[in-house]
N, C-alpha and C positions, 0 to 999 in steps of 0.2 A: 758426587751423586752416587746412591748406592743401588746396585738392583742384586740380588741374589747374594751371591761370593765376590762378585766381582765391583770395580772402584773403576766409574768414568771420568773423564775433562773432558771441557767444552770449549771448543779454540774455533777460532778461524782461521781459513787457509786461502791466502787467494798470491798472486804475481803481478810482474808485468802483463804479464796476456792472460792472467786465470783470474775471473773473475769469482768476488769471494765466495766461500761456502761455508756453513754455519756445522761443523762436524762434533760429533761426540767417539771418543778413542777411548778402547776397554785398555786401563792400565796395566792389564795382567799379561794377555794378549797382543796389545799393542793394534788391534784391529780399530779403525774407523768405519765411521758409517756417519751418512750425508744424514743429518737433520731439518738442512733446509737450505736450498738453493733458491735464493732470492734473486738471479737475472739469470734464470733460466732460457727467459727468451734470447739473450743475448747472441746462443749456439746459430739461431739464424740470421746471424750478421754478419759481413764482413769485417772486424777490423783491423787498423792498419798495424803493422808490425813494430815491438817497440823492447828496444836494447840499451844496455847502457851503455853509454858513449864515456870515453875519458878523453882528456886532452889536457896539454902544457903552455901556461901563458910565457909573455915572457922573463918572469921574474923565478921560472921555475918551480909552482905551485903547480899542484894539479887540483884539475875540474874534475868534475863528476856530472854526469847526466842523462836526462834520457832523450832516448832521437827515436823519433816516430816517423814512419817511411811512407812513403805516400802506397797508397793501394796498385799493384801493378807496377811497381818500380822499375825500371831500364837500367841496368848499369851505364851508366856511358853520357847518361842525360843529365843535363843540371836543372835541378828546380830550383822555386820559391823556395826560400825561409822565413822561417817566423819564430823569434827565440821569447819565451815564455820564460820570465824569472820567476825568485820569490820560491825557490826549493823543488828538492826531488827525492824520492824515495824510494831505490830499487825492489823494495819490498811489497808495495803497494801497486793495485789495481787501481789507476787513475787515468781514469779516460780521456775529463778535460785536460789533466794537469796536477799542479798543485792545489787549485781552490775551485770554485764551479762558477766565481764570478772572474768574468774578462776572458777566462781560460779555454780554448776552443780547440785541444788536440787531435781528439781523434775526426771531429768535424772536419777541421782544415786540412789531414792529412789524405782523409779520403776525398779531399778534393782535389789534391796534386800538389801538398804542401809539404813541404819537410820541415816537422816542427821539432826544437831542442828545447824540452823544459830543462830547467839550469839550476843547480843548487846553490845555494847565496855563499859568498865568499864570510870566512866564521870572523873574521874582523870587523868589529863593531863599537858603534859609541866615539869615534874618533874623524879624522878628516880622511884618512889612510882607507875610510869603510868605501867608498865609491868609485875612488881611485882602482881599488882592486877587481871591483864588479865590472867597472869597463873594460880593466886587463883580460879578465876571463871571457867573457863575450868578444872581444874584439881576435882573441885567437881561437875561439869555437868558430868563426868564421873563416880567419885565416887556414885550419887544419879542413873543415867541411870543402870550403872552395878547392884549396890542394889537392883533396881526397876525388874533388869533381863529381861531386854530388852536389852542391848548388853554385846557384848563380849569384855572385857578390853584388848585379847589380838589380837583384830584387830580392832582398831585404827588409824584414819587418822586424817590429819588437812590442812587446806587453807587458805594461806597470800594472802592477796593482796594490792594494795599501803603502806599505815602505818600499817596497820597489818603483814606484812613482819618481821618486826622488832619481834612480841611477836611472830608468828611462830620458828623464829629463836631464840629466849630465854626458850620459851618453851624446844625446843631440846635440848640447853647445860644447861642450867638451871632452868629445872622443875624436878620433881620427876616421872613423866608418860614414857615411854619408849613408843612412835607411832610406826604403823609399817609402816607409811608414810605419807610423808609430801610434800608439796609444795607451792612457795612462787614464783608471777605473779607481775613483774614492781613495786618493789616498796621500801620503806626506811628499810635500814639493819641496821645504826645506826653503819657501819664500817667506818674502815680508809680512805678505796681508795673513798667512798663516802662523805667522809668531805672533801677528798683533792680536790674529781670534780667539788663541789657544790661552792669553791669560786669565791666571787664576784654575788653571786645569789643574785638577783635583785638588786644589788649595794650598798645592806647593808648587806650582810652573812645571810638572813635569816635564811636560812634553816640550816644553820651552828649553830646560836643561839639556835635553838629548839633542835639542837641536843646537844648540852651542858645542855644543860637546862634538858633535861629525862637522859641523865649520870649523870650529874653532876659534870661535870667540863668539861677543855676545854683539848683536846687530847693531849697538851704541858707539858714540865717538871715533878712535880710531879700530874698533873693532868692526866698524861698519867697514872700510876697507877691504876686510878679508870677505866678508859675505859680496859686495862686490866683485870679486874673484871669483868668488865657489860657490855660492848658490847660483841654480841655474835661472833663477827668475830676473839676474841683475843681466841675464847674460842671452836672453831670449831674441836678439838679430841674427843669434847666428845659427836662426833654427830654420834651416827650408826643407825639412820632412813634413809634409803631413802629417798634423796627429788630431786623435781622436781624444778629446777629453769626455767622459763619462761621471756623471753625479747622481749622489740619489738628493731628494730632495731636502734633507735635514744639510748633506752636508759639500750644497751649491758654493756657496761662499769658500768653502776652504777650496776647490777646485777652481775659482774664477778667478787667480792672478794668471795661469799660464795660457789660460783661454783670449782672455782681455790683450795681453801683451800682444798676442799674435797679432790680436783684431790689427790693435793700434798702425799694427808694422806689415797690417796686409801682406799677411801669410796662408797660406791655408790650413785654417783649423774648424773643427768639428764640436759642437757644445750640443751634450745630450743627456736627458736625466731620465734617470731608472726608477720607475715606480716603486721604490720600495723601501723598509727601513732596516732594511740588514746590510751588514756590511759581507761577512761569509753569507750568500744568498744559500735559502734550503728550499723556497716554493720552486716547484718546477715551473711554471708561466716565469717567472723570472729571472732563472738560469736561461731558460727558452731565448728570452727576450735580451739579456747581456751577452750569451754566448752568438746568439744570430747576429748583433751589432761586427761581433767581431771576426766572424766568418764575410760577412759582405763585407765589411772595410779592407780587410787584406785580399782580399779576392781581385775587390775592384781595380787595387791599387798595382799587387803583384802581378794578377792575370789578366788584366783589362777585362773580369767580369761583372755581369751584371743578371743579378737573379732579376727571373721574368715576370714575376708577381704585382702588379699593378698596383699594391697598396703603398709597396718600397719607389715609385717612381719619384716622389719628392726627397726623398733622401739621394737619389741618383743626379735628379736636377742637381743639388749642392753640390754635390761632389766633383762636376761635371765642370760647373764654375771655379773650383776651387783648381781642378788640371789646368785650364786655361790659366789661372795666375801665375802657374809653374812655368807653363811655355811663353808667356811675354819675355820679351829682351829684356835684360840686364835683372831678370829675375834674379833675390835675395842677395846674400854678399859674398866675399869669397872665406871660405869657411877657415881659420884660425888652422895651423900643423901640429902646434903644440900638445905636450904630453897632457891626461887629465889633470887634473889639481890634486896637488897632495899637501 
């Protein structure tokens, strides 16, 4: 852009804690000047404090991520967590998260949450991809807890699209026991989802990718291995609560991990989101997934319960669903075993 002698660019600038700003830099100069701060209002907020976190699994890889500190933090004290997959980007201003559906950072955090968005392990397309996302998560815990900033035995976690998939491996095949979980629109890597997705885009795509992280195809003696490693064959030995979340186009693909629980009287959650995006961008329904996922973890890690009169039917459920947990000889005794690889 030119004004007089001089030659502008037009960038944005924003961070972890700087929310962004629309700036124009005199190239000659090197001087900026704000062209437009679009969450101006924000300056009169509090929000929670957010750094990036590294840590070592045990195969020697390192994590990267970000840890969002609850408002008013105590050294000394251990909170909730609630680890947010599905990516992170030191660079960006991201309040919920990674995405704005399921994702509820800065919410939870100023409620007394310590939240760890997680960047996805870069192995993919194979059986070795979920194996490794539980490796990373299970020592973000291990290092948070050590560090005595949280408490291991209140624990949450959120699937969303592909991340669905390691939420639900985690549960039947990790070694962490959450005390709740949830998984918003997205791949399970089950049966009744390979059987929906034929003829997707006229080559099986998404059928191929789902072979391809099994490791074989859900036929003959390949059904064996899905047996093993998908988590839909393997759903007894789930007694986390979790939240499953659908929009209405894509019920069905969400309704084996829902179903199974039913079947095995577990406690699970079936809820569908008015909408037809999968990245949500109306705010009433960011509103609407992001508040799902503040009272679910809330109720679960804090024993809270927002006081608003309209959520009391959701509380009822929920209510019933604890009581399942404290009956004798509740669920099974959970497998020691390493993930699947």
């Amino acid at each position: 852009m030119l004004s007089g002698t001089s030659t502008y660019s037009v960038s944005v600038k924003q961070g972890l804690n700087e929310p962004p700003l629309l700036l124009a830099t005199d190239l000659r100069t090197q001087k900026s000047r704000v062209l437009w701060s679009p969450n101006a209002w924000i300056s009169s907020i509090r929000l929670a404090s957010v750094s990036v976190y590294k840590w070592w699994d045990k195969t020697g890889r390192e994590w990267v991520g970000g840890l969002y500190m609850p408002l008013d933090y105590v050294p000394g004290t251990r909170y909730p967590l609630v680890i947010q997959t599905h990516g992170f980007d030191e660079h960006l201003f991201a309040p919920s998260g990674s995405f704005p559906t399921a994702f509820a950072a800065q919410e939870l955090a100023s409620a007394g949450v310590v939240v760890l968005q997680v960047r996805d392990c870069p192995i993919r397309g194979t059986p070795e991809e979920v194996s490794c996302q539980i490796a990373g998560y299970e020592a973000a815990i291990e290092k948070l807890s050590g560090d005595g900033v949280v408490d291991r035995d209140r624990i949450g976690i959120v699937g969303f699209s592909r991340t669905c998939y390691y939420v639900l491996a985690a549960l039947t095949a990790g070694t962490l026991q959450f005390k709740a979980a949830s998984v918003t629109d997205g791949v399970d890597e089950g049966y009744l989802q390979y059987m929906l997705d034929v003829d997707e885009d006229g080559q099986n795509a998404i059928a191929h990718e789902a072979d391809a992280m099994i490791g074989a195809r859900p036929f003959g003696d390949g059904l064996l291995k899905w047996f093993e490693r998908s988590p839909l064959f393997n759903m007894d030995r789930v007694n986390t609560p979790l939240q499953v979340v659908a929009t209405p186009d894509g019920l069905l693909q969400m309704w084996e991990p829902y179903a199974a629980l039913r079947y095995l009287n577990r406690p699970v959650d079936l809820l569908i989101l008015n909408s037809d995006e999968h990245v949500l961008s109306k705010p009433s329904e960011r509103l609407a997934s992001q508040g799902l996922t503040v009272d679910w973890y809330r109720y679960w890690l804090q024993d809270y319960r927002d006081p608003d009169p309209d959520k009391s039917r959701q509380y009822d459920r929920w209510d019933g669903m604890r009581l399942q947990t404290e009956l004798p000889g509740f669920g099974v005794t959970r497998s020691s075993s390493a993930a699947p690889n």
